[in-house]
N, C-alpha and C positions, 0 to 999 in steps of 0.2 A: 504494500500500500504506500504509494508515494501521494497522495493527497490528488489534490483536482489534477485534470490533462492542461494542457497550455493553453486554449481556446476558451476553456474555461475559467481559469484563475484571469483571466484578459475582461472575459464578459462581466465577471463580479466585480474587477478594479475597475472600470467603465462605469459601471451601474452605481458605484459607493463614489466615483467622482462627482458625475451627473448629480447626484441623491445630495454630497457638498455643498453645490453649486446653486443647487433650489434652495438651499438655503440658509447663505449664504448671500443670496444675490444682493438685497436690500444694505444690508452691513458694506459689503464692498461698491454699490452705489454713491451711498454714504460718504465712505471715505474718498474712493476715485473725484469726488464732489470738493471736497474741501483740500483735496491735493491740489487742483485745478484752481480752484478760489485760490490757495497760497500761493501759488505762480505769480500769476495776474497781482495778487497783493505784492509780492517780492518784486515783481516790476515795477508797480508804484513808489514802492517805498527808495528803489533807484531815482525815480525821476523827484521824489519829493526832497532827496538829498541833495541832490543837487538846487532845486527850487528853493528849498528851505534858508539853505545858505544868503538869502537876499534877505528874507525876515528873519534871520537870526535862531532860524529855528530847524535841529538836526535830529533825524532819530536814525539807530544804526540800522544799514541793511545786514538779516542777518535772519537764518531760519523763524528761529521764537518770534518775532516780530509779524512776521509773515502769514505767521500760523497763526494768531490773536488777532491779524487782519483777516485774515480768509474768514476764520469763526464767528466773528464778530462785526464784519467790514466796517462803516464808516463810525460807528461807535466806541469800532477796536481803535480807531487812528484817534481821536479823543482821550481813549482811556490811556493810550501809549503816551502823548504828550501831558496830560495830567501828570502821569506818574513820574516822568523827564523831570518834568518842572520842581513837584515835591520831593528828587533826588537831590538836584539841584543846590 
């Protein structure tokens, strides 16, 4: 007894990925989402460094930033200088 044939052990690891993947989907929606948001934030936060620099006002580019912009967007970029300021 060697356990399942090849054709076999293939159709059940197929079946338990699929079976993953349903659910699964929602969660990785989810995240694939606010990866996407972080980009788009991480670009902003380039051109606002530079921008910034005319009012005196810098916040780093740098992951964590990014990521509190994606989650949060234009409330994140508030919360981020708030807290600049009260480091300050």
């Amino acid at each position: 007894m060697t356990g399942l044939p090849g054709s076999a052990a293939w159709c059940l690891t197929g079946l338990v990925l699929c079976a993953a993947l349903l659910l699964l989907r929602r969660p990785a929606a989810r995240l694939l989402g606010l990866l996407l948001r972080s980009g788009a934030a991480l670009a902003l936060l380039a051109l606002f460094s530079q921008a910034g620099r005319l009012i005196g006002v810098s916040l780093g580019v740098n992951p964590l930033n990014a990521l509190v912009l994606g989650a949060l967007g234009a409330p994140g970029l508030g919360l981020l200088l708030m807290v600049q300021y009260l480091l300050r």
